[in-house]
C-alpha positions in Angstrom: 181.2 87.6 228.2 181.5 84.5 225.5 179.9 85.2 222.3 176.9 82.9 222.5 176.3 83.8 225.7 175.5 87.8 224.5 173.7 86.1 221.5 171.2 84.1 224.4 170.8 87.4 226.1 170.3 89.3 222.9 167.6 86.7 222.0 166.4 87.5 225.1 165.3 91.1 224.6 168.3 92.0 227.3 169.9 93.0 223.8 170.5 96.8 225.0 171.6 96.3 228.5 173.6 93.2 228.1 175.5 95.5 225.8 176.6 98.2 227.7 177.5 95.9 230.8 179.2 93.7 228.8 181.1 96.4 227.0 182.0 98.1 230.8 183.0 94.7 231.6 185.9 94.7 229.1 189.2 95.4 229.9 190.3 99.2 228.2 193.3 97.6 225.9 190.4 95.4 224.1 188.4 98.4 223.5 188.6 100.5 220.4 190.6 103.6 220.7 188.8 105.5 218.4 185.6 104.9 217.0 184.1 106.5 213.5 180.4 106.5 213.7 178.2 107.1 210.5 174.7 107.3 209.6 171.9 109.6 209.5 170.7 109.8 212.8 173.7 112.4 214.8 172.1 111.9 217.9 172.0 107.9 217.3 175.3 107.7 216.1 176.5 109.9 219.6 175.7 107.3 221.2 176.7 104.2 219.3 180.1 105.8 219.2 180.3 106.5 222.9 178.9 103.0 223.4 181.6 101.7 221.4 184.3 103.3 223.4 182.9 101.0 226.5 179.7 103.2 227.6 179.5 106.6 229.2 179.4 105.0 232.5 183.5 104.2 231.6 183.8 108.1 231.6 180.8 109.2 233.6 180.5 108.8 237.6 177.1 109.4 239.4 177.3 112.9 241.0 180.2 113.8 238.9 180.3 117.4 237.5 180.6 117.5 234.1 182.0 120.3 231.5 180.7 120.1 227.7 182.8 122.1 225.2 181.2 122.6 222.0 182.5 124.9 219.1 179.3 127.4 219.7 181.8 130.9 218.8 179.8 131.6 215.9 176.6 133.6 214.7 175.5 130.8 212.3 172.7 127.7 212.0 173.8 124.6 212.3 173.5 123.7 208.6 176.1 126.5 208.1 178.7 123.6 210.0 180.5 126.7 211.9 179.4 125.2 215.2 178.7 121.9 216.7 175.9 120.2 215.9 173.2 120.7 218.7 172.1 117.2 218.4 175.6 115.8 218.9 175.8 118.6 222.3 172.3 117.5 223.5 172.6 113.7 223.2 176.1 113.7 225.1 174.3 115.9 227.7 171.8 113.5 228.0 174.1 110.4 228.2 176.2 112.1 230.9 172.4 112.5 233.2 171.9 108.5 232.2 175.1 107.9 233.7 174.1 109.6 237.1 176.2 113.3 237.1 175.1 115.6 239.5 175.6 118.6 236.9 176.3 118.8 233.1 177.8 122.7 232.2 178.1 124.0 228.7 179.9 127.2 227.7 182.1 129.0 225.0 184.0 132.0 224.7 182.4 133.0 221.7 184.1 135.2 219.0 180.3 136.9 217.8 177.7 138.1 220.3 177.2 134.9 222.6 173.8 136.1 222.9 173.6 135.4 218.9 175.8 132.6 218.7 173.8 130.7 221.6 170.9 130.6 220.0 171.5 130.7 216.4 173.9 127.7 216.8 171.0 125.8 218.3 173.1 124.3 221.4 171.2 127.2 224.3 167.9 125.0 222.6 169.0 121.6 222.7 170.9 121.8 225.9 168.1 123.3 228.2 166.0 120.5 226.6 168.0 117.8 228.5 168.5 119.3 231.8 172.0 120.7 230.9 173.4 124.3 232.6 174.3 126.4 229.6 175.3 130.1 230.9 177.9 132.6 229.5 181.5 133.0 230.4 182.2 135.2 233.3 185.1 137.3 233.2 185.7 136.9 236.8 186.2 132.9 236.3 189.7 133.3 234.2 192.8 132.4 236.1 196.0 132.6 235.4 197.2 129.3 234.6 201.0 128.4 234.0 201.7 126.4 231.4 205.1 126.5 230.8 205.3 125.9 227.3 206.9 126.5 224.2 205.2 129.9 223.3 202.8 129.6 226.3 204.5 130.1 229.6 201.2 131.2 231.3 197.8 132.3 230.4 194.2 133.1 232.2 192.1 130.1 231.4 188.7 129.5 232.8 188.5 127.6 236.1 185.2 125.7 235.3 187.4 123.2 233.3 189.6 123.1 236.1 187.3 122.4 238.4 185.0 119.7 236.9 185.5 116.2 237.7 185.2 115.6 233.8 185.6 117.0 230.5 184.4 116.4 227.6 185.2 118.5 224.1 183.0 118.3 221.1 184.2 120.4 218.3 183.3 120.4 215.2 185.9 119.4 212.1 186.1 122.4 210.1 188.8 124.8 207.1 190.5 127.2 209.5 192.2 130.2 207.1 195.5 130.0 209.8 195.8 126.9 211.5 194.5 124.5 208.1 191.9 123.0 210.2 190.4 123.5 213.7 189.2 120.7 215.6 189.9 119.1 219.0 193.1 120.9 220.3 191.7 124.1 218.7 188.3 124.2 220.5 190.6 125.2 223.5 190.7 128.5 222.7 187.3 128.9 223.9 188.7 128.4 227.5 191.3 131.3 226.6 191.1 134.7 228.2 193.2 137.8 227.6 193.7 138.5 223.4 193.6 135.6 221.6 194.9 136.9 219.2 198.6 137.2 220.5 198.7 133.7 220.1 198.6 133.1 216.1 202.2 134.1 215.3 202.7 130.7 217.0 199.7 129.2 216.4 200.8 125.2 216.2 202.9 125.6 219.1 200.8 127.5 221.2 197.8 124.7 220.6 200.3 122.0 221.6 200.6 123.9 224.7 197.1 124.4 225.8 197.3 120.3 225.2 199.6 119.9 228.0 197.1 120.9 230.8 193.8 120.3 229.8 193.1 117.1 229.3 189.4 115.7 228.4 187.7 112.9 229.4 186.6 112.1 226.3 186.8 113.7 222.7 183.9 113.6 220.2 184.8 114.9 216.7 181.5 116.2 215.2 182.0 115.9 211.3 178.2 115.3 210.6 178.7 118.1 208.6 181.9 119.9 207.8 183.1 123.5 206.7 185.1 122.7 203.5 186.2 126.1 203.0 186.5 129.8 204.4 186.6 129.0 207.6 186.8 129.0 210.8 183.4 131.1 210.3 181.8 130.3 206.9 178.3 131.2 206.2 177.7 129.8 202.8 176.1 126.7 202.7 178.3 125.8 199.6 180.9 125.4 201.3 179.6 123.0 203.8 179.7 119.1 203.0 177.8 116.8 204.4 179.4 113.4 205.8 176.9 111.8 208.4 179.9 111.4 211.1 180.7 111.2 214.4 184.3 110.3 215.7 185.2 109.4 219.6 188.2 108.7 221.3 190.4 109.8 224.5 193.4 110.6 222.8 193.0 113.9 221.1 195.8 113.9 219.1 194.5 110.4 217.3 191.0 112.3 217.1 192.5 115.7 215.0 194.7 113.0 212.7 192.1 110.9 211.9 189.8 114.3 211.4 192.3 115.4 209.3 191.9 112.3 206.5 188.3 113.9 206.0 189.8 116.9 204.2 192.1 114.7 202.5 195.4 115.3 204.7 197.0 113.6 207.5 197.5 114.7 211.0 201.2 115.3 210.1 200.3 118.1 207.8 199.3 120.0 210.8 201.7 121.7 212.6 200.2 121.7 215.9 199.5 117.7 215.6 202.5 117.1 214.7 204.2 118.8 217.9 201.6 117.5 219.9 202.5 114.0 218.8 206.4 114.9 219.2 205.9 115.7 222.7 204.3 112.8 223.9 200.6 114.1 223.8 199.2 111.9 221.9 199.1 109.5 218.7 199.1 111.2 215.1 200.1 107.2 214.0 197.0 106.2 212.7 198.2 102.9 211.8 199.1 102.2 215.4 195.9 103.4 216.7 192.6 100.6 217.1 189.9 102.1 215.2 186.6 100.5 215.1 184.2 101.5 212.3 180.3 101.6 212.7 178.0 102.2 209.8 174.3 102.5 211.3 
């Protein structure tokens, strides 16, 4: 679409729709491939960012099943920032029902009572508002995956990810006392049965593992407000900042680099980045990456 012919529809109060069709319409290597979002409005700034990235119709197919991934593992309130934000969770939920999917499902392994964390979080709330499927893990649903990785060779992951037509992760950017910081690749571990815990002697590669075989959709880095400090669990608001931002992208390895810069690092001063990005995963190169800004 030329320029002044979007500016004729715009006039013509097909601003919204014009848009989005003309965004769809673009090839993908003249789209953005990551987009930084801010503003005050987290549920507006969702959508500019996914809109942005071509639309949610370029990720989203009617009748498609759908996995959401949110950081929910914690007993805290949203303003605590150990979770996702529930209005960045609801308004991708929504988005994905605009776009026509048949179902939208939202879980975590949570590391506190999921009962708790559910609800405190805000995300059981927000989801059921828009139609989503938000249920606890079931134990019966992990399978043992093989991997075949550096410190992974196999490992029983849950088969809901497996078998959605797409996934989407929203974490939320936050300190991690282990791995630095735990965004993107780190939400993974809420897929992870067995002991968790076996896995932090090798944390970094063990992350760049999990990146090997599941691959999302569509990556939406929730930094509207971000744990600073005493992480991964927090629970003093001091140590929460607040930054009004919302970054998308496919590449999840471009998503945790550019998260990184918010903490004032790069993605090459984490380890499991950094492997991630040797091994073909992904971009940590922020200067070779297109990044559009949007300031609403």
């Amino acid at each position: 679409m030329k320029r002044r012919d979007f500016i004729k529809l715009t006039v013509s109060g097909l601003a919204g729709l014009a848009f989005n069709d003309a965004l769809a319409s673009l090839n993908p290597g003249e789209l953005p491939e990551l987009v930084v979002a801010q503003g005050t409005s987290h549920s507006r700034l969702t959508e500019k960012a996914i809109e942005a990235l071509g639309g949610i119709k370029r990720f989203i197919s009617r009748g498609d099943v759908v996995v959401v991934k949110p950081n929910m593992a914690w007993d805290r309130t949203p303003e605590q920032a150990a979770n996702t934000n529930p209005e960045v969770v609801q308004e991708v939920v929504r988005l994905c029902y605009e776009a026509g999917a048949g179902k939208v499902k939202v879980f975590d392994r949570t590391v506190n009572d999921p009962r708790r964390a559910y609800v405190q979080s805000g995300i059981m709330e927000a989801v059921k508002k828009v139609g989503g499927e938000i249920f606890y893990v079931d134990d019966r649903k992990f399978k043992e995956v093989t991997i075949n990785g550096e410190a992974i060779k196999t490992w029983p992951l849950y088969t809901e990810v497996f078998e959605a037509d797409k996934v989407i992760n929203i974490p939320v950017a936050k300190h991690h006392s282990l791995a630095r910081l735990t965004m993107a690749m780190k939400n993974w571990m809420g897929i992870m049965g067995g002991s968790r815990r076996q896995i932090h002697q090798r944390l970094d590669e063990s992350l760049a593992d999990l990146a090997m075989v599941i691959k999302p959709t569509l990556t939406i880095l929730d930094a509207t407000r971000i744990l600073i400090r005493n992480g991964p669990q927090g629970g003093n608001l001091e140590d929460v900042k607040v930054l009004n931002t919302v970054i998308a992208g496919i590449d999840q390895v471009a998503v945790d680099s550019f998260g990184a810069t918010l903490f004032g690092m790069k993605g090459e001063d984490l380890g499991y980045v950094k492997i991630a990005h040797k091994r073909g995963l992904g971009n940590m190169d922020l200067s070779r990456v297109k990044i559009k800004r949007i300031r609403l």
